[in-house]
N, C-alpha and C positions, 0 to 999 in steps of 0.2 A: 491541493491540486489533484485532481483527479484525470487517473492516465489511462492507457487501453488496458482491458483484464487480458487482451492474450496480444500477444507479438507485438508488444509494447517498444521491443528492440529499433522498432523499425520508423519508432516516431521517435527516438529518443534525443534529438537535437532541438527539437520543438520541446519537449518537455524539460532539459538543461536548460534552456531558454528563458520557458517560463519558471523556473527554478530560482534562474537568475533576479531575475524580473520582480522577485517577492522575495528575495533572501532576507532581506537588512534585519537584524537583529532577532533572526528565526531560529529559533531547532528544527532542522533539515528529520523530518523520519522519512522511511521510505519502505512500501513494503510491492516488488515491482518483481520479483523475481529473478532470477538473471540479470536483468539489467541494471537491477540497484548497485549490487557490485558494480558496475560499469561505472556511473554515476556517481556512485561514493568516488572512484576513483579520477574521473574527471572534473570532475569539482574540488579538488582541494587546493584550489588557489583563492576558494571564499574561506572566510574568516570564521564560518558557520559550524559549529559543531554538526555530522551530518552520519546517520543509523540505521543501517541496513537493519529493520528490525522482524524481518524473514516472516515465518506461521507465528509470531508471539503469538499474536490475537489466536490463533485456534489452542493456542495452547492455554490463554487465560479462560476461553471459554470451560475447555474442559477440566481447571483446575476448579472454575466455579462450580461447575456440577456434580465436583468430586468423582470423575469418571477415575477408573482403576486400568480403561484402556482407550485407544484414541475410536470415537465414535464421529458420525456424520454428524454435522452441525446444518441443522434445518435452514439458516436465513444466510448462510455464507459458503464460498467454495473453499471444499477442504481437501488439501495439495493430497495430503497423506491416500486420500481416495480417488484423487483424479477423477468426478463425479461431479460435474455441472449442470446436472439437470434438474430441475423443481426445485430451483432455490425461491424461498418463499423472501418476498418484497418484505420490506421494512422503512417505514417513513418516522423521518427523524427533523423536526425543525430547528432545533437548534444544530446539530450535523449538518444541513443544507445549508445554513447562514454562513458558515466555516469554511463552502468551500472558494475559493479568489479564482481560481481557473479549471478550464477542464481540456487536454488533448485528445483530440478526438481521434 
């Protein structure tokens, strides 16, 4: 499910929703910022294992590249730098098959 990258907070009943709507038998990740905690927290009434799993992803980037300290990562926004401009696109068709909903 793909949710809003900024003030995400603010759709967050639509996005529990569609949460809802596609649990059964899922691993819940969730990388939303602020509001995943919200969301982890409000959902634990599903049955769902569910993982706020924060910057993982920038941090597996730069374990790949063996960076020795945290650098801009060209195709994704990185928290650490608060830096959202000239994010270069990336087209993934098996990533776009993956996704069931999007809140806009």
């Amino acid at each position: 499910i793909i949710a809003p990258s900024k003030n995400a907070y603010q759709k967050i009943s639509e996005i529990e929703q569609m949460i809802r709507e596609n649990a059964e038998d899922r691993l819940i990740l969730l990388m939303l910022g602020p509001t995943a905690k919200v969301i982890v927290d409000d959902l634990q009434d599903l049955e769902n294992q569910i993982i706020d799993l924060g910057h993982i992803d920038s941090e597996y980037e730069w374990f790949k590249m063996g960076a020795t300290h945290k650098v801009k990562l060209e195709n994704k926004h990185t928290a650490e730098f608060n830096f959202d401009e000239n994010i270069g696109s990336v087209y993934d068709q098996t990533y776009e098959d993956e996704i069931i909903g999007e809140v806009e």
